[in-house]
C-alpha positions as CSV (number, residue, x, y, z in Angstrom):
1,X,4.1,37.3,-256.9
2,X,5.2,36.7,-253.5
3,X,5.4,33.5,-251.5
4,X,2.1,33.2,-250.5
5,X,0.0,34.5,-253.1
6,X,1.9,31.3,-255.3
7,X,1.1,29.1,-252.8
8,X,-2.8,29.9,-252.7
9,X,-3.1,30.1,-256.3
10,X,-1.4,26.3,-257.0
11,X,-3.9,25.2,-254.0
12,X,-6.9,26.8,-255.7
13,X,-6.3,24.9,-259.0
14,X,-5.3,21.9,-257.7
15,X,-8.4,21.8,-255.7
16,X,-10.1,22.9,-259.2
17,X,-8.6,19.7,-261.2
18,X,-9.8,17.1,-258.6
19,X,-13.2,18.6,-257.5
20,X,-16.1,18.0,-259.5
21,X,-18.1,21.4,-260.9
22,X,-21.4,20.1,-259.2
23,X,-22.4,17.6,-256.5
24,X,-26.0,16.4,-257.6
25,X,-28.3,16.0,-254.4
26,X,-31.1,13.5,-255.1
27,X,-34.5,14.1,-253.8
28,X,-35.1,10.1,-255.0
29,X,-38.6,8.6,-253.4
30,X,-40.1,5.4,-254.3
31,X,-42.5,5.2,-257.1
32,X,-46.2,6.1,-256.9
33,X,-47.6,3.0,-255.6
34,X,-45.0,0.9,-254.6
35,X,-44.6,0.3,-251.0
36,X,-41.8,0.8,-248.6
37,X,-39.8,-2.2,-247.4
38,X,-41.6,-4.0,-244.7
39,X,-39.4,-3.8,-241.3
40,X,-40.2,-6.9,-239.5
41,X,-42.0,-6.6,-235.5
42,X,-41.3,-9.0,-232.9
43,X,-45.0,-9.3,-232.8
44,X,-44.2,-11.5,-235.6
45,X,-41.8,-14.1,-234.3
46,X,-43.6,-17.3,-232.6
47,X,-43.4,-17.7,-229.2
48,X,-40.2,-20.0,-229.8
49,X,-38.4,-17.3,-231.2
50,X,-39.1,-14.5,-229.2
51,X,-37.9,-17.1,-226.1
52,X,-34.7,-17.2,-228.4
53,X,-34.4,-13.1,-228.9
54,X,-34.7,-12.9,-225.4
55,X,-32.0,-15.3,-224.3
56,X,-30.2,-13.5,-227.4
57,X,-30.5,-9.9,-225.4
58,X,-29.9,-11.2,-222.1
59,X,-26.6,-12.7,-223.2
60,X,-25.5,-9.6,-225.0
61,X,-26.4,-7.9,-221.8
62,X,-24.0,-10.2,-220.1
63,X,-21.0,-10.1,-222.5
64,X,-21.7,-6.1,-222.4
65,X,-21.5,-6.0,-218.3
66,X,-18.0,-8.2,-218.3
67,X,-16.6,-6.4,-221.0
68,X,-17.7,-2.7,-219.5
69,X,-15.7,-3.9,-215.9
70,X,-12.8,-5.2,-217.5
71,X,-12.1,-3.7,-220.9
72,X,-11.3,-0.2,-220.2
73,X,-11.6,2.4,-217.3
74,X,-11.5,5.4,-219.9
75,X,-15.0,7.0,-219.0
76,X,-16.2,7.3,-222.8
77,X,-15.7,3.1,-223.4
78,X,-17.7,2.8,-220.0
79,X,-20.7,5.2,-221.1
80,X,-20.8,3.3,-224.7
81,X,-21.1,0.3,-222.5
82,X,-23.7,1.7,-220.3
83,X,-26.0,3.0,-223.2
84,X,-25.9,-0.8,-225.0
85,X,-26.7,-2.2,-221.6
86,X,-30.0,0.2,-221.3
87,X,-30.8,-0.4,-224.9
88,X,-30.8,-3.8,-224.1
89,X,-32.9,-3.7,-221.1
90,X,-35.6,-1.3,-223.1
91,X,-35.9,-3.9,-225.5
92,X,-36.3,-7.0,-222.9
93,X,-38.9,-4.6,-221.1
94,X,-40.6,-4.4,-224.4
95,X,-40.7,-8.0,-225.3
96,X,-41.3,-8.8,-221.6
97,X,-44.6,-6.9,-221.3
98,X,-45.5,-7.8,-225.0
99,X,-45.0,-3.9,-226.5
100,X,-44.5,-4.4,-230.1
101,X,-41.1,-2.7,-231.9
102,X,-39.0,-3.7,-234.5
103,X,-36.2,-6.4,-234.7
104,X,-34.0,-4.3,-236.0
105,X,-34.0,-2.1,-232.6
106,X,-33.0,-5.4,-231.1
107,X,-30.5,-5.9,-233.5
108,X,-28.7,-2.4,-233.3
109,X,-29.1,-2.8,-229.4
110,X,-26.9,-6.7,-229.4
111,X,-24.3,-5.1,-231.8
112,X,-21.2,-4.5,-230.4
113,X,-20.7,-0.7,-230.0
114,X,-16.8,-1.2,-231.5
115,X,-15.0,0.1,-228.5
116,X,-12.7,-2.8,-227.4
117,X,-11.7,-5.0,-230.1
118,X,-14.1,-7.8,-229.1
């Protein structure tokens, strides 16, 4: 056997040794009658709290503007920046002019999108 034909066949069964025969895909839903997890509205929060989301999203907003002037000029950090500060400003508009969503949309929208290391 030449060269090559050597290496492809110690390739093939290594990749034979470590891969499993089948991958199982799982089609798993809940069970008849049981409901799904309840995702929690801002419609729910008092009127204390949604004052505290808000101040929440507006500082996040903040934090997000300093860090997209002065972190990086590299154009994809800038546009990560750019999308979390509309995310947060759909989500104040929302909570400004009462539209119900889910807190978790506020949540994803405050998180840090894990381009600078702050």
């Amino acid at each position: 056997m030449g060269m090559r034909k050597t290496a492809m066949v110690a390739l093939i069964a290594l990749a034979g040794v470590n891969a499993p025969l089948y991958q199982g895909v799982s089609f798993a839903q809940n069970a008849p009658g049981a409901m799904a997890p309840a995702t929690q509205m801002v419609s729910s929060l008092s009127a204390d709290d949604k004052a505290a989301l808000l101040k929440k999203l507006q500082a996040a907003k903040k934090h997000d503007k300093i860090a997209r002037a002065g972190w990086s000029q590299e154009p994809l950090t800038q546009a990560d920046y750019d999308r979390k500060i509309e995310e947060i400003n759909g989500c104040i508009a929302k909570l400004k002019s009462g539209v119900d969503f889910p807190l978790s949309d506020a949540e994803k929208a405050v998180k840090s999108p894990g381009t600078a290391p702050y």
